[in-house]
C-alpha positions as a Markdown table, in Angstrom:
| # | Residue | x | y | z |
|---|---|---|---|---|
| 1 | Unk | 1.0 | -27.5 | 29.7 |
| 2 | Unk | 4.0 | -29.8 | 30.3 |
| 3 | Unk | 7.5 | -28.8 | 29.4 |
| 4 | Unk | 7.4 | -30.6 | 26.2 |
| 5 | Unk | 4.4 | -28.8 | 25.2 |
| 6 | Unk | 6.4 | -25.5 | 25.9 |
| 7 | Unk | 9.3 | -26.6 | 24.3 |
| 8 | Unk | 7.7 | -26.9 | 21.0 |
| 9 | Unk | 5.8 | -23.7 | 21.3 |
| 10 | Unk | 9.4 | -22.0 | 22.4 |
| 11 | Unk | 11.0 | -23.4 | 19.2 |
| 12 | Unk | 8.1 | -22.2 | 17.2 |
| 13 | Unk | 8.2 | -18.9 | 18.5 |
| 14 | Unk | 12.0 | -18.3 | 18.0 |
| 15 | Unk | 11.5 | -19.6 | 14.9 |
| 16 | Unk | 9.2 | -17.0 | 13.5 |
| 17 | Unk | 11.0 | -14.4 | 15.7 |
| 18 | Unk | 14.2 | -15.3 | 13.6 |
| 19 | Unk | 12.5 | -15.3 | 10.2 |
| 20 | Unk | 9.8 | -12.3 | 10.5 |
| 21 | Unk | 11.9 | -8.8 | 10.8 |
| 22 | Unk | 8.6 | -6.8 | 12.0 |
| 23 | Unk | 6.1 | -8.2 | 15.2 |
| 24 | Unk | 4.1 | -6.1 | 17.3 |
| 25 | Unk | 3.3 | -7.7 | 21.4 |
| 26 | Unk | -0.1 | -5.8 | 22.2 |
| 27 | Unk | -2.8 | -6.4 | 24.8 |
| 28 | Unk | -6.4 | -7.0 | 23.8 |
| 29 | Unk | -7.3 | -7.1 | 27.6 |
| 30 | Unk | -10.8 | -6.6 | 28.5 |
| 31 | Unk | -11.9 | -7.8 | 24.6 |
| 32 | Unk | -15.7 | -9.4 | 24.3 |
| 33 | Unk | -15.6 | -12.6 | 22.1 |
| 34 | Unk | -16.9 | -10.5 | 19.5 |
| 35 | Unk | -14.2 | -7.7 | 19.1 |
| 36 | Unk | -11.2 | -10.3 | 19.6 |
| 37 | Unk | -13.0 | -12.1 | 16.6 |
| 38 | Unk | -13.5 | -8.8 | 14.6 |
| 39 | Unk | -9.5 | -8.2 | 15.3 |
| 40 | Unk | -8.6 | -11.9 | 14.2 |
| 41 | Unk | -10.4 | -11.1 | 11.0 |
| 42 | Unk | -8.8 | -7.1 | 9.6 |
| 43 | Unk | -5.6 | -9.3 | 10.7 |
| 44 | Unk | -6.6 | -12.1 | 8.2 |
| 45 | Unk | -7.4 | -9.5 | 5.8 |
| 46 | Unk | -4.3 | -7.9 | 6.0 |
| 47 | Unk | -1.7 | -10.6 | 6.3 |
| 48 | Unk | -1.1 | -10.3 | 9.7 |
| 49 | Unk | -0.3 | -13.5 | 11.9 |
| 50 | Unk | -1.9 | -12.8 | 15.5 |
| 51 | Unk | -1.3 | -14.9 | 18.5 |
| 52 | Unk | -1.9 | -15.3 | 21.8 |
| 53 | Unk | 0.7 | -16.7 | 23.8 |
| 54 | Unk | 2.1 | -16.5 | 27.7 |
| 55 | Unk | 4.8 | -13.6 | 28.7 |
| 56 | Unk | 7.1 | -16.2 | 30.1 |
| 57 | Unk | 6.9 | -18.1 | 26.5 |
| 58 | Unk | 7.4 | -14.9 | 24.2 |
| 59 | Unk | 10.8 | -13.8 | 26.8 |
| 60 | Unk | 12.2 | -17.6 | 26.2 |
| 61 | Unk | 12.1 | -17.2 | 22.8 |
| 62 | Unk | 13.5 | -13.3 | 22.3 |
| 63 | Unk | 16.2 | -14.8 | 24.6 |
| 64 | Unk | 17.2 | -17.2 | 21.7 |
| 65 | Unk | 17.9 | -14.7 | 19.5 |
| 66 | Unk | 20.8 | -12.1 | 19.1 |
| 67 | Unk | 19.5 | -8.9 | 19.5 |
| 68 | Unk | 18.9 | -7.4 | 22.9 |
| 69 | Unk | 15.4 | -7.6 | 24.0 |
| 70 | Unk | 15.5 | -6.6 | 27.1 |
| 71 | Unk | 13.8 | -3.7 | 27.1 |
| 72 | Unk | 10.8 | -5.4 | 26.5 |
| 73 | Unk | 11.0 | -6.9 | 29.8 |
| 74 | Unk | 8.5 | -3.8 | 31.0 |
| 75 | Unk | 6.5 | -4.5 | 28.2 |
| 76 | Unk | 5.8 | -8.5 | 28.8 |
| 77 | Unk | 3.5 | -8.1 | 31.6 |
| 78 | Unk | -0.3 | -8.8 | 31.6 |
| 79 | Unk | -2.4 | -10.0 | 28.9 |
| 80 | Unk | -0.4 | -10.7 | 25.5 |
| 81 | Unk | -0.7 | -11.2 | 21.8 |
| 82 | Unk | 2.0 | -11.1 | 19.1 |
| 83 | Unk | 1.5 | -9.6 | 15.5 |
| 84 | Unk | 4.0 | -10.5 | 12.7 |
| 85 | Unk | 3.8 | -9.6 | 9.4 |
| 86 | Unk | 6.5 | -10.7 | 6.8 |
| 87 | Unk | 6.7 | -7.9 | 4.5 |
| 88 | Unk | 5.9 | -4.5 | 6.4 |
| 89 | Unk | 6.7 | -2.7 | 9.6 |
| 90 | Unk | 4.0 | -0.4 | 9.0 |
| 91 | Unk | 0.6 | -3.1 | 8.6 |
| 92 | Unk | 0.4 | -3.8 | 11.8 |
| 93 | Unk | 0.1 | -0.6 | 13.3 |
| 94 | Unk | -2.0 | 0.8 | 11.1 |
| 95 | Unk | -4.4 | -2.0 | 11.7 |
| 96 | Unk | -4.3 | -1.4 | 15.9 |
| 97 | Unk | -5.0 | 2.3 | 14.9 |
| 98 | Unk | -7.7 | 1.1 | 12.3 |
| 99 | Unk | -9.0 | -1.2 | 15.1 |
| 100 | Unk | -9.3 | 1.1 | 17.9 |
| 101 | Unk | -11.4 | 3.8 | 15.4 |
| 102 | Unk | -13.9 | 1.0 | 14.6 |
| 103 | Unk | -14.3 | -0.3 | 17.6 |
| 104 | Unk | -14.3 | 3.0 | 19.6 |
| 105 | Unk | -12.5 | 1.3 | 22.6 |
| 106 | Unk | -8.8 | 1.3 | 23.9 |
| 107 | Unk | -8.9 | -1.9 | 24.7 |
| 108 | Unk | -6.6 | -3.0 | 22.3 |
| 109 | Unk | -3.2 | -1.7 | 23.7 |
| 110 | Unk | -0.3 | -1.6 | 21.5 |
| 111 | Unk | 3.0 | -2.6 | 24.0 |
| 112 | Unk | 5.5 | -2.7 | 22.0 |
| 113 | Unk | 7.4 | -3.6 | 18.6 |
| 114 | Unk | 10.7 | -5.0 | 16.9 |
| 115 | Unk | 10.8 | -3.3 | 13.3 |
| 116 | Unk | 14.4 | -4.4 | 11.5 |
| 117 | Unk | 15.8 | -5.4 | 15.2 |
| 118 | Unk | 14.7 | -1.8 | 16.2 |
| 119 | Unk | 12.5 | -1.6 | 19.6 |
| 120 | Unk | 9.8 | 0.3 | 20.1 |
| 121 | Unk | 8.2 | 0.7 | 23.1 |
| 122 | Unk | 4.8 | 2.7 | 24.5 |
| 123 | Unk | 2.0 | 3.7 | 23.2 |
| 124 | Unk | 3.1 | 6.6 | 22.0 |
| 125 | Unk | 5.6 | 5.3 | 19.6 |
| 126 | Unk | 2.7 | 3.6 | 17.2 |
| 127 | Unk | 1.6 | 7.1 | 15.4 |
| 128 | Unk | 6.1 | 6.8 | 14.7 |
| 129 | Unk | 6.0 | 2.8 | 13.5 |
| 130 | Unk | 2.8 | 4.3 | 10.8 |
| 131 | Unk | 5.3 | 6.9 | 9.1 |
| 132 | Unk | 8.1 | 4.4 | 9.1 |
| 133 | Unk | 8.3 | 3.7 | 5.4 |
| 134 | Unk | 9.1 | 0.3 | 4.3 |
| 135 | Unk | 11.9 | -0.9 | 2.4 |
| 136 | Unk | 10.3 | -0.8 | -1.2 |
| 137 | Unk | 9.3 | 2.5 | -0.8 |
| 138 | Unk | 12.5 | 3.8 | 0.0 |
| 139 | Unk | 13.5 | 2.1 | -2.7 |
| 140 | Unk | 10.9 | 3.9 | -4.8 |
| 141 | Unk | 11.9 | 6.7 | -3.8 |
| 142 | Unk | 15.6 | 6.5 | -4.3 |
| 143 | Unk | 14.9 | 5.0 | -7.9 |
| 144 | Unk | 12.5 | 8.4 | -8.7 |
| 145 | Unk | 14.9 | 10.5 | -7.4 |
| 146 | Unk | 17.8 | 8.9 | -9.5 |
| 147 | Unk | 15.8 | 8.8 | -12.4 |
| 148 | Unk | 14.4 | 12.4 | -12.1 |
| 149 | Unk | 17.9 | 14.4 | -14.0 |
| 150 | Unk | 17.9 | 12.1 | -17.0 |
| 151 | Unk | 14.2 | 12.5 | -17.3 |
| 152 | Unk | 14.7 | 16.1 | -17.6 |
| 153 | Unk | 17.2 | 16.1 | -20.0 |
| 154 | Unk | 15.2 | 13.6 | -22.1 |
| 155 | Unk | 12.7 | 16.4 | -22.0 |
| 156 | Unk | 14.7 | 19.6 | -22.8 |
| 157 | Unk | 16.7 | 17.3 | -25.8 |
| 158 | Unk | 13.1 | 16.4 | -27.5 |
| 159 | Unk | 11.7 | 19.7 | -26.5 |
| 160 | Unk | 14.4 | 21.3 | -28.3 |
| 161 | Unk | 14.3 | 18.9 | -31.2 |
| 162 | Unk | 10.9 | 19.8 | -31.8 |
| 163 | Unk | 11.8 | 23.9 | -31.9 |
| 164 | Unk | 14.4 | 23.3 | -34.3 |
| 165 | Unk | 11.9 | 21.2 | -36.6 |
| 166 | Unk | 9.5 | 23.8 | -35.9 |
| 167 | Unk | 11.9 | 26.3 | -37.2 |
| 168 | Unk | 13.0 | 24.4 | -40.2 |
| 169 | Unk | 9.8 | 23.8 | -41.1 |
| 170 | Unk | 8.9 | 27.7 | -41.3 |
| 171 | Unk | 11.9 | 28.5 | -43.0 |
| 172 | Unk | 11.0 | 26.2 | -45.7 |
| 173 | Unk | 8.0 | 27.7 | -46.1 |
| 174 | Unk | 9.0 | 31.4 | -46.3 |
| 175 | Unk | 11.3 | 30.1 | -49.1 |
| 176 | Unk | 8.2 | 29.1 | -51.5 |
């Protein structure tokens, strides 16, 4: 590959590093054709860019960008592939979880992630990175909670409207 050729594929990379706030760097060492092409497809399925591309080329581009990646210095060593997804912190782990159920192998090794400039690191960390909630549902959530009081007084105000019609009602009819 000639330094031109590296360039491009640095500029790339820093590029969608800028842009995409969640990517995963896993290892799929050890993968028959057959499993990386089952893993290229559940990441097709689910929105999930996956590329292969060399350590040295993945540190270039991290250095580019303003956040402190050096932690994942430990983590770009060996066999690597990069997961981004655009919308969701969350996808992409479940889909190495997902994977590694179907497939009934480890061989798929989840290294390390960048979730909102956050670092993750170790496999331990991905059961942590599938409870993460993403934006829009803390949004949800906030919006439910806010709208939770005035839904209860919306109820207690027609609940009681409906007693006092209830008692008007039989009131009239004792009269007659």
């Amino acid at each position: 590959m000639t330094r031109e050729e590296k360039a491009v594929i640095i500029d790339e990379l820093s590029q969608k590093f800028a842009s995409t706030p969640y990517f995963y760097i896993t290892s799929a060492n050890g993968m028959s054709v057959g499993e990386t092409n089952q893993l290229r497809g559940l990441c097709f399925e689910r929105g999930v860019e996956y590329r292969v591309v060399k350590n040295t080329l993945i540190k270039k581009a991290l250095e580019t960008l303003d956040t402190d990646y050096s932690s994942f210095d430990e983590v770009l060593k060996g066999f690597s592939g990069v997961m981004f997804h655009p919308e969701s912190g969350k996808v992409p782990a479940q889909l190495i979880k997902e994977f590694k159920k179907k497939s009934g192998s480890d061989k798929l090794k989840f290294k390390g992630a960048s979730v909102d400039s956050s670092i993750f690191v170790g496999e331990s960390q991905l059961d942590v990175l599938i409870a993460l909630k993403s934006k829009q549902e803390m949004i949800g959530e906030i919006i439910g909670l806010l709208q939770s009081p005035a839904k209860n007084v919306i109820g207690a105000l027609q609940s009681g409207g409906n007693k006092l019609a209830g008692i008007l009602k039989t009131l009239s009819e004792k009269e007659d």
